[in-house]
C-alpha positions as CSV (number, residue, x, y, z in Angstrom):
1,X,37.9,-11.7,-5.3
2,X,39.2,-12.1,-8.8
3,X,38.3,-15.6,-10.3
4,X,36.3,-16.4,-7.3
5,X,32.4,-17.4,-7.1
6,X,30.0,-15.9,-5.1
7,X,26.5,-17.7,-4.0
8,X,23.5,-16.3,-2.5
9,X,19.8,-17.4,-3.2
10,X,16.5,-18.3,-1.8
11,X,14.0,-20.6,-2.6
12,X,10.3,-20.3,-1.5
13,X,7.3,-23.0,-2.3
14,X,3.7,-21.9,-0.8
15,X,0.3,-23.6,-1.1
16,X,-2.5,-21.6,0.2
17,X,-6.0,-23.1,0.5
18,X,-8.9,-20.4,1.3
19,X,-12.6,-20.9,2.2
20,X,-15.0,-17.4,2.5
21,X,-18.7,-17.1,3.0
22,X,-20.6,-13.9,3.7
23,X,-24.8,-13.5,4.0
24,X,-27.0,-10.9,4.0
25,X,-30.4,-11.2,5.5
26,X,-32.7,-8.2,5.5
27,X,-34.0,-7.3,9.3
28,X,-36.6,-5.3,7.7
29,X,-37.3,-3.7,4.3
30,X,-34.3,-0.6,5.5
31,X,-32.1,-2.6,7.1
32,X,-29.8,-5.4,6.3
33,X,-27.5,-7.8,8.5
34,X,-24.3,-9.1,6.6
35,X,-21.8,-11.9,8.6
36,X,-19.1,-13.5,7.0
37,X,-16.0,-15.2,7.4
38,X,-12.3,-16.1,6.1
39,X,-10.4,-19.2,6.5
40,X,-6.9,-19.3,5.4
41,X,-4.1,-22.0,5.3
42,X,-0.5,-21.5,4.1
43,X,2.5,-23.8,4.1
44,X,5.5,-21.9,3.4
45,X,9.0,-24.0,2.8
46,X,11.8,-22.2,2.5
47,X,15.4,-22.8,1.6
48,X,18.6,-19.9,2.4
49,X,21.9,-19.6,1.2
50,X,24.0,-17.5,3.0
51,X,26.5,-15.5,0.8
52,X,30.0,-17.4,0.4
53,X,32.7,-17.8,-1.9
54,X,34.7,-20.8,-3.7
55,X,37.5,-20.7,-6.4
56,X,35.5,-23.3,-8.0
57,X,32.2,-23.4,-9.6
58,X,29.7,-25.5,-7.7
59,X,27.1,-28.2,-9.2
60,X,23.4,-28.1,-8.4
61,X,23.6,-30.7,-5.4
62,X,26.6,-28.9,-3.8
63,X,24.5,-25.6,-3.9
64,X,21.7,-27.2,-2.6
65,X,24.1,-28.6,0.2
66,X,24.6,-24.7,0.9
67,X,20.9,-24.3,1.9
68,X,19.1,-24.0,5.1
69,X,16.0,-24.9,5.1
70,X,13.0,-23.5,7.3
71,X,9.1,-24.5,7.0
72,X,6.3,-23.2,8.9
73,X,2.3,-23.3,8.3
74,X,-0.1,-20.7,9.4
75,X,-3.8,-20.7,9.7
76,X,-6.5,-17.9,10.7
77,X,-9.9,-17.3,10.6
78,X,-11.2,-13.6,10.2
79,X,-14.9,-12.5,10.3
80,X,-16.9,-9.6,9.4
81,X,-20.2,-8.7,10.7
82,X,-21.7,-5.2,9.2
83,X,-25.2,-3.4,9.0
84,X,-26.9,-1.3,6.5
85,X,-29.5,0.9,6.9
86,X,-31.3,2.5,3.8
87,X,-34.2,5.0,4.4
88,X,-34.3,6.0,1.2
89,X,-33.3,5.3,-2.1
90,X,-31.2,8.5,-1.9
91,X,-29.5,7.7,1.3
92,X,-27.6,4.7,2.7
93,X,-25.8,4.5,6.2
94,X,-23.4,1.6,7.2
95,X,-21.0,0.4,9.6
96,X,-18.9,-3.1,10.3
97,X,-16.4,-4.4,11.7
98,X,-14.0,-6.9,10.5
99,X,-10.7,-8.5,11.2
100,X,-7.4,-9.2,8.9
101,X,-4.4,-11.3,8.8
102,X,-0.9,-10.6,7.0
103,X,0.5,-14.4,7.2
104,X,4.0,-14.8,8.3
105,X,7.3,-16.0,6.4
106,X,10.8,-15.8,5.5
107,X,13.0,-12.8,5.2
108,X,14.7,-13.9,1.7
109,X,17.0,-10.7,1.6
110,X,19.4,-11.7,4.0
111,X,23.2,-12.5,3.4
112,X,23.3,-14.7,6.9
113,X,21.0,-17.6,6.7
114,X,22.4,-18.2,10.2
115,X,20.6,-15.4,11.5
116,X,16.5,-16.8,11.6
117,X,15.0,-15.4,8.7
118,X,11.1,-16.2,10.1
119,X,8.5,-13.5,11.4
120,X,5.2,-14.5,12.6
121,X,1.2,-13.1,11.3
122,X,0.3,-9.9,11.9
123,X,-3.4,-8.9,12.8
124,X,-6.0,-6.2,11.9
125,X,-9.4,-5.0,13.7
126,X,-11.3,-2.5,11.6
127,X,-14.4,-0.4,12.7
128,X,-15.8,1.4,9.6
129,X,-19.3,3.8,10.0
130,X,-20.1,5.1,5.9
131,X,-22.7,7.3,4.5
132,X,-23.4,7.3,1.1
133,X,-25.8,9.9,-0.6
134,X,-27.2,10.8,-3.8
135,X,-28.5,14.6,-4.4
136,X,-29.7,17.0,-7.0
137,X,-31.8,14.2,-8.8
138,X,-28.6,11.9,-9.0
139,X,-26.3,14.7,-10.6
140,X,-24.2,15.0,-7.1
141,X,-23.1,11.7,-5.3
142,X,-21.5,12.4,-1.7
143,X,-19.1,9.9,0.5
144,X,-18.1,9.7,3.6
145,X,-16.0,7.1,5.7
146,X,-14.8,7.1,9.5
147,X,-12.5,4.4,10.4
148,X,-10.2,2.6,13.0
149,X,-7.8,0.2,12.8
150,X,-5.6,-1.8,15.3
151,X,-2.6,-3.5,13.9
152,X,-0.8,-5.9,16.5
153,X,2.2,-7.9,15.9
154,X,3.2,-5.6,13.0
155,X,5.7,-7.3,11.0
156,X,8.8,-4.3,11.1
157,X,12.4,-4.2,9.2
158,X,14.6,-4.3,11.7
159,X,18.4,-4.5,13.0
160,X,20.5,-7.4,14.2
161,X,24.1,-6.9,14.8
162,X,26.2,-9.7,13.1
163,X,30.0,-8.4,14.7
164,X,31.2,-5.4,15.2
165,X,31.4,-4.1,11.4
166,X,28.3,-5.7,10.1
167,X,24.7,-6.0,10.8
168,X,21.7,-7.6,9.3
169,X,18.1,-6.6,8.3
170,X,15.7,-8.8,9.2
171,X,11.6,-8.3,9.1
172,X,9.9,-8.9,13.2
173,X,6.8,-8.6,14.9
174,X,7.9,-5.8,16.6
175,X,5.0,-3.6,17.2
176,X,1.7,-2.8,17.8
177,X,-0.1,0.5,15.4
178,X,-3.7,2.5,15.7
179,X,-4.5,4.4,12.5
180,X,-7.5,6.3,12.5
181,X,-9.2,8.9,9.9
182,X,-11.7,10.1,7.6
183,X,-12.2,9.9,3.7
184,X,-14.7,11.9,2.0
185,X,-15.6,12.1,-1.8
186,X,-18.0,14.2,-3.9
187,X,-19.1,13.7,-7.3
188,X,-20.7,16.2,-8.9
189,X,-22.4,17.1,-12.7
190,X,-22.6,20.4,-12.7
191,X,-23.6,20.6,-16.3
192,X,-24.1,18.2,-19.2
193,X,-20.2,18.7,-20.2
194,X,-18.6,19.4,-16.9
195,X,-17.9,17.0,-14.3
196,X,-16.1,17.7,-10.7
197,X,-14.3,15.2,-9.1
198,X,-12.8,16.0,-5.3
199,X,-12.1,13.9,-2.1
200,X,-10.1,14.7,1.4
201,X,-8.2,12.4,3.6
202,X,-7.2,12.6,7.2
203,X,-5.1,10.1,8.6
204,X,-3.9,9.9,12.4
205,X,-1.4,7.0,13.1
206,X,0.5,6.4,16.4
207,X,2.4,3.0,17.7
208,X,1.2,2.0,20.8
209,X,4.4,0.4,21.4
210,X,7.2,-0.5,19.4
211,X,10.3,-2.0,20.8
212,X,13.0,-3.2,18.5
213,X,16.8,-2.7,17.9
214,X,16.7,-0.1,14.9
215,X,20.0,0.9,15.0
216,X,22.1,-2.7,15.2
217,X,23.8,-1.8,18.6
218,X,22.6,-4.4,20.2
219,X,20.1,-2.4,22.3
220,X,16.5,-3.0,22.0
221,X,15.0,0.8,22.7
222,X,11.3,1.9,23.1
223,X,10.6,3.3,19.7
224,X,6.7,4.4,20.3
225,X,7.2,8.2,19.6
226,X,8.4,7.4,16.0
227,X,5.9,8.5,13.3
228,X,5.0,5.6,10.8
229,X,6.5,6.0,7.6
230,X,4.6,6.8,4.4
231,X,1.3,7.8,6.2
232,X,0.7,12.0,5.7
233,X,-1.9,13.4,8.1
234,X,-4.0,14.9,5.1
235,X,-4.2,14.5,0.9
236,X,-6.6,15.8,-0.8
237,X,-7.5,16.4,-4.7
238,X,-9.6,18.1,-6.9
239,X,-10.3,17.4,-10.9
240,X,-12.3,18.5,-13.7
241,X,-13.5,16.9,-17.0
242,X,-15.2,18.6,-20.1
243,X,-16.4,16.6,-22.9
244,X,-18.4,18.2,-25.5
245,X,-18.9,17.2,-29.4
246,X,-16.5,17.9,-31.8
247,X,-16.2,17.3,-35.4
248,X,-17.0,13.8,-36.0
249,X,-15.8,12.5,-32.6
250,X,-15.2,13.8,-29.1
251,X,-13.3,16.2,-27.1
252,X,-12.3,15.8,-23.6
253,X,-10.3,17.2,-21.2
254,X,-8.9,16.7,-17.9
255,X,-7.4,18.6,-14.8
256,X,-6.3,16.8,-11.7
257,X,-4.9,18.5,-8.5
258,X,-3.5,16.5,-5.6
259,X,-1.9,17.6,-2.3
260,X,-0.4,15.6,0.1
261,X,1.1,17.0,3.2
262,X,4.6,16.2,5.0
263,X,5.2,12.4,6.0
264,X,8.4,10.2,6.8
265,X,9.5,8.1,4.4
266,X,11.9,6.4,6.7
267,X,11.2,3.9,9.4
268,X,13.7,5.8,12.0
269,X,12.2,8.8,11.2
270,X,15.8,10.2,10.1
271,X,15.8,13.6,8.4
272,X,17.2,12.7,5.4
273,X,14.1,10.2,4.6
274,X,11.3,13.3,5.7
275,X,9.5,14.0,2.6
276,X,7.9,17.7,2.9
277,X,4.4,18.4,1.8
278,X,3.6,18.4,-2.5
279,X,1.2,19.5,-5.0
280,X,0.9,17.9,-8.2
281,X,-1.3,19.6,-11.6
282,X,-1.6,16.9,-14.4
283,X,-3.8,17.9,-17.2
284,X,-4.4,16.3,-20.4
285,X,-6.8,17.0,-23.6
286,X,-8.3,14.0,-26.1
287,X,-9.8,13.6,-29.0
288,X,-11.6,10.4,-29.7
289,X,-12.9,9.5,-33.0
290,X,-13.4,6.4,-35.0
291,X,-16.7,4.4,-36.1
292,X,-17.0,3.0,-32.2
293,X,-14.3,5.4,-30.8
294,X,-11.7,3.5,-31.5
295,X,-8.9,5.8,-31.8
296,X,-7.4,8.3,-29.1
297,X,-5.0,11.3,-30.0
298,X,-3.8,13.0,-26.5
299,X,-1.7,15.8,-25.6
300,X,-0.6,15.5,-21.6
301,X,1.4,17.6,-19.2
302,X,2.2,15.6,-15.7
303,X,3.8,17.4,-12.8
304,X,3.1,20.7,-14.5
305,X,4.3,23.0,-11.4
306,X,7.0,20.5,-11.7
307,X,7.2,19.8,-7.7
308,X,10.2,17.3,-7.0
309,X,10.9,15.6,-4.2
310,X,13.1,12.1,-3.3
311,X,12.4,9.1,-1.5
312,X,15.8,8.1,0.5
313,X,16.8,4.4,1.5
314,X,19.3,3.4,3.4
315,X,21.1,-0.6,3.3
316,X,22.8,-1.9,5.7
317,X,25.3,0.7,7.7
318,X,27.3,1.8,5.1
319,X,24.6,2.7,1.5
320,X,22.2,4.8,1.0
321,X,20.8,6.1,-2.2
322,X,17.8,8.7,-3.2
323,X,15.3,8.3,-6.1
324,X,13.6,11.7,-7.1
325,X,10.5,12.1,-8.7
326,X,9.9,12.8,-13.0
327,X,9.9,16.6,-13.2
328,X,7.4,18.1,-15.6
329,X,6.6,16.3,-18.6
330,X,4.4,17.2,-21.8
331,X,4.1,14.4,-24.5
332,X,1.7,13.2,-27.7
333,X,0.4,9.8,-26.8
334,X,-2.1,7.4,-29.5
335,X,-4.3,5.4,-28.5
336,X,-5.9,2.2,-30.9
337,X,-8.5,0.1,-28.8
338,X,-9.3,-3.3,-31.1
């Protein structure tokens, strides 16, 4: 409204005190035993003003006035217990397992202060078995990683229905998440100028249950068959670097190639938030010069096949709004290092 005020604003104070240890104590002359542990303590207080309007401006202490306040402290211990085993000084295997907490808080985008802006911890149990390995007399290094995780209590943005023409986002512990996969890098000089770089990634992530109003009806529904946002089933990429002598300084160039298959990019899954599969060629050539290499002249090209694609968001019932990608782009870039 026309000469009118409007107030909204949050206020957050938090002290967090954290103790870790972690040991290693070799079992024999291959094999080495690591425990350790997290403590952490937070104290959040937290103060909400729901949106409103005055025809008057209003001092600090009737804004204050305005304010709800919550508190809340959390505390969690978290330990990790792993093994390595090295044969040889070309080869080490490893596994552990370890457990993480996400503290809880205050949802400080709300409009309704009325509405409970808190959401409790959420939890992590990781299993990880590694192998790292060095070949061809150090010129090839190969990685590779299996893992599992179990999320419960996953903090989720969710619905709440306010009346019949408005509804709120809050953040709940609303469900529970396994993501399991594989990661695997290579590093490889294959001569004295050219170096490979390429790695693979397989992801596999499914809710074990997940029960939440998602739609502000009212309803809670059984929302387990949804796919979790931002989390494609496979990326990979591939790059290569040259350097070689030239003139008085260096040349170097670089080629990196990324793919990323199709993922959702929105929590309901909705079709206009599914993101299909990209590729992505970004290339770039230096020159480096200078008594200690000081200086850096670069021509670059990113997004050279000039793939686009948009990441959609939607607030609230009634906006929405899409952000695309930079298309391709070539530029001249300096580069002074003092």
């Amino acid at each position: 409204p026309k000469n009118f005020y409007g107030y909204n604003g949050q206020d957050q104070v938090t002290d967090s005190t954290a103790a870790f240890f972690s040991l290693d104590y070799s079992l024999t002359d291959e094999l080495i035993l690591t425990v350790g542990g997290r403590y952490t303590k937070e104290e959040k207080d937290f103060d909400g003003a729901s949106s409103s309007y005055t025809p008057v401006d209003l001092t600090e202490a009737e804004l204050a006035a305005k304010m709800t306040n919550f508190k809340a402290d959390f505390n969690e211990f978290t330990p990790k217990l792993g093994l390595t085993y090295s044969p040889s000084d070309d080869v080490m295997i490893y596994g552990s397992y370890t457990e993480g907490f996400k503290s809880g808080g205050f949802f400080g985008r709300q409009a309704n202060f009325n509405i409970d802006p808190s959401y409790l911890p959420e939890y992590v149990k990781t299993l990880e078995l590694g192998t790292k390995r060095t070949l061809l007399d150090g010129r090839m290094v190969l990685n590779a990683t299996l893992y599992k995780s179990e999320f419960e209590d996953k903090q989720e943005s969710i619905f709440i229905p306010i009346d019949l023409t408005n509804v709120a986002t809050v953040v709940r512990n609303a469900s529970s998440l396994d993501i399991q996969g594989i990661e695997l890098e290579m590093q490889f000089q294959a001569t004295e100028s050219l170096k490979v770089r390429a790695t693979y990634g397989h992801v596999d992530a499914e809710y074990d249950d997940y029960n939440a109003d998602l739609t502000g009806s009212g309803v809670i529904t059984d929302n387990s068959a949804l796919t979790p946002r931002n989390t494609p089933e496979n990326t990979a990429s591939l790059g290569l670097t040259h350097t070689t002598a030239f003139a008085e300084g260096t040349l170097q160039s670089n080629v990196t190639y990324r793919y990323r298959s199709e993922m959702e990019g929105d929590a309901q899954n909705k079709p206009e938030g599914h993101q299909d599969s990209i590729t992505n060629l970004n290339a770039n050539v230096s020159y480096i010069f200078g008594a200690e290499g000081e200086y850096k002249v670069s021509v670059f090209g990113n997004n050279i096949t000039d793939e686009r694609e948009h990441i959609w968001r939607q607030i609230g019932s009634l906006v929405a709004y899409e952000q695309w990608n930079e298309g391709t782009t070539y530029g001249l870039q300096f580069d002074y290092k003092f």
